[in-house]
C-alpha positions, 0 to 999 in steps of 0.5 A: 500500500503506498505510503500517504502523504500530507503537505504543510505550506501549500507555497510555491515549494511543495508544488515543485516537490509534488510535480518532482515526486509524481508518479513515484509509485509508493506514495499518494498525496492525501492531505494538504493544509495552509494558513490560506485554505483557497491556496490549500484547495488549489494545491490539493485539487491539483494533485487529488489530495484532501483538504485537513482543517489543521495540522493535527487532523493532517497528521491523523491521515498520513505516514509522511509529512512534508514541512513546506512552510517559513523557516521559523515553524520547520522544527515545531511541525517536524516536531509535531508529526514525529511525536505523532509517529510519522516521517518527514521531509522537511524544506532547509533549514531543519531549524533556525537554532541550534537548540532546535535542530538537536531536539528534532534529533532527539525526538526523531531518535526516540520515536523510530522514525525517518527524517530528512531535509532538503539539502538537494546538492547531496543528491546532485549527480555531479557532486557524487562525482567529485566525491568519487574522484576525491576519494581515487585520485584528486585527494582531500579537499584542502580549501572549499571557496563558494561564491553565491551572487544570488538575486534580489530581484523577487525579493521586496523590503517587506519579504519574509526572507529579510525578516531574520525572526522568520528566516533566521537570516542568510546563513540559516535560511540559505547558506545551509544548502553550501554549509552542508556541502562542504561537510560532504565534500570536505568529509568533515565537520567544522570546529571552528567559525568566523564572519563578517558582513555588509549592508546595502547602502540606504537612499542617503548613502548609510550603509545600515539597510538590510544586510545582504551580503555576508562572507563565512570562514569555517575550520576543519579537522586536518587544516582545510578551510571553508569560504562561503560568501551569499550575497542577495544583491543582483537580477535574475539574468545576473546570478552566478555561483562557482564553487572552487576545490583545491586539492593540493596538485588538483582543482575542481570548479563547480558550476551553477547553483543546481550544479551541471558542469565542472572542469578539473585540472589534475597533475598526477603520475602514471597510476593517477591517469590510469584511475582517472580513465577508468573512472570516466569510462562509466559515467552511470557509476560515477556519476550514480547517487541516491535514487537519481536515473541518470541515464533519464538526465539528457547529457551527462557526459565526460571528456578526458584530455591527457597531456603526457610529460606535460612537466618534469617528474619531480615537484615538492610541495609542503615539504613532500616529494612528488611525482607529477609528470602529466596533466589531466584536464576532465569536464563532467558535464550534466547537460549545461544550464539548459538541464538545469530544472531537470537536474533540480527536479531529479535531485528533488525526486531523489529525496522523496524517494530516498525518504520512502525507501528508509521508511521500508528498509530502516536505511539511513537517508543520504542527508540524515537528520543529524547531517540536517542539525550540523548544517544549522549548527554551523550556520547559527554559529556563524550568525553569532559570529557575524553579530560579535565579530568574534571567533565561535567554537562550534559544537556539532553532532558526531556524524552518522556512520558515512558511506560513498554515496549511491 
């Protein structure tokens, strides 16, 4: 019997969800609820799904809850319908404190069930590759820079986002998403955070308007550094995001917000280039993560350049001898800007569906509940960071039991 779905926050996000997981087999949408009842009736008649009078009657006639709702009410409703005993998928950020996140981790312990949330670049194909490619032979990620010229455009003065009771800033509201990222592809934790931020200029030229661009450094165990820097100040047709990855005799830039191409550059020995033209040789595997088809993406690809005794043999670097003697430039590509809402779309799908095969097999989601609480974590203690201009200890959750992803 499939699994029945209800839907809190009939917005703009639940419709994408919904029209990602459709014809997902093993759920039915089954309740919807909103503040707005009209909104809650277009999104149910949509999808064949009944209107609930609250969230506790809601709660009554699903297995599954989806939190589609402001950021300020994600830890109450996951709250609520885990002690009711249902799962959740939950739109980022999991909470908007620290002390909330770990609750929700706690109650979601004590009563058995699957919770998740919607960090979608964990179920992006490309970054599954990159995380494959680091593992065989790009090496640890020294230093993880994201760069986010994000748009204002849709985004009013009076807009929830700028309300930090609402949105919890940002860092919380949308830096999780690069945060929790960079616990994946980092393979660590932060320890420590610090951060700074600026104000747009006011029509008198004060620089005390909303705060809209913000910059965070974050330590990780083994000497590596995170830079995330958000700013929500362009237009839509100006947006841009790049992520860059230094791994020592290798880099790795990202492209897109939705990540759909990256180019790495790689100085590396005889084995080296064998490992990286066995890799490329089956993209499915290494471009497979969660429950994403990748042969449904419509061109996700690998070009391999090899530029044999491109340099000496020889070369040091920290102190290490090294043998580097060819070049490797590799472009994975999952069909360019054009398959962007594709890849989003799919990552989506992923999700829902990675939720509903835990809720049968008992397995652990690709973004577990505790990897949820350590994004908010670091972004609640880069938020302090920013207020106090100080340095912020971090205390996070110690990571569930990692596995490559599939």
């Amino acid at each position: 019997m499939p699994l029945r779905l209800g839907v809190v926050g009939a917005g703009g996000f639940a419709d994408f969800v919904l029209g990602a997981a459709a014809g997902l087999d093993d759920l039915v949408v089954a309740a919807v609820v909103d503040r707005d009842p009209e909104r809650a009736r277009d999104l149910a008649d949509r999808h064949g799904a009944a209107v609930a009078d609250d969230v506790d009657a809601l709660l009554r006639t699903v297995d599954v809850v989806l939190v589609a709702t402001t950021p300020d009410s994600h830890a109450e409703l996951a709250t609520r319908a885990v002690r009711a005993g249902r799962h959740v998928l939950c739109e980022k950020p999991l909470a908007t404190s620290a002390a909330d996140a770990l609750d929700v981790v706690a109650e979601a312990e004590q009563a058995g069930v699957v919770v998740t949330v919607d960090h979608v670049l964990r179920h992006n194909p490309l970054l599954a590759a990159v995380v494959r490619l680091r593992d065989e032979v790009l090496g640890p990620v020294r230093r993880f820079a994201y760069e986010n010229d994000a748009a204002d455009e849709g985004l009013g003065p009076d807009h929830w986002f700028w309300d930090t009771d609402a949105s919890g800033g940002i860092l919380l509201e949308h830096a999780v998403h690069a945060l929790d990222a960079a616990h994946w592809l980092l393979g660590s934790r932060p320890t420590h955070a610090q951060a700074t931020g600026v104000r747009r200029p006011t029509p008198h030229g004060d620089l005390d308007g909303l705060l809209d661009v913000v910059s965070v450094t974050t330590a990780h165990p083994g000497g590596a550094l995170a830079t995330h820097t958000h700013s929500f100040t362009h237009a839509d047709r100006c947006e841009r995001q790049w992520l860059r990855l230094d791994h020592g005799a290798a880099q790795t830039v990202v492209h897109g917000w939705i990540p759909v191409t990256a180019e790495v550059d790689l100085w590396t020995d005889d084995d080296g280039v064998a490992t990286v033209q066995r890799l490329a040789a089956d993209p499915a595997a290494l471009f497979a993560v969660g429950h994403i088809d990748v042969a449904a993406l419509p061109a996700a690809g690998i070009e391999v350049e090899v530029q044999r005794d491109a340099g000496a043999p020889g070369a040091r670097a920290r102190g290490a001898d090294l043998s580097l003697p060819h070049r490797v430039h590799l472009t994975l590509d999952l069909g360019g800007e054009d398959a962007k809402q594709q890849v989003y779309a799919a990552a989506v799908r992923s999700a829902v569906a990675d939720l509903l095969h835990c809720v049968r097999t008992g397995d652990r989601p690709v973004v577990d509940v505790t990897d949820a609480a350590a994004a908010v974590i670091v972004a609640a203690g880069a938020t302090r960071a920013l207020e106090t201009g100080t340095t912020v200890s971090l205390l996070l959750p110690p990571p569930p039991q990692l596995a490559p992803p599939t």
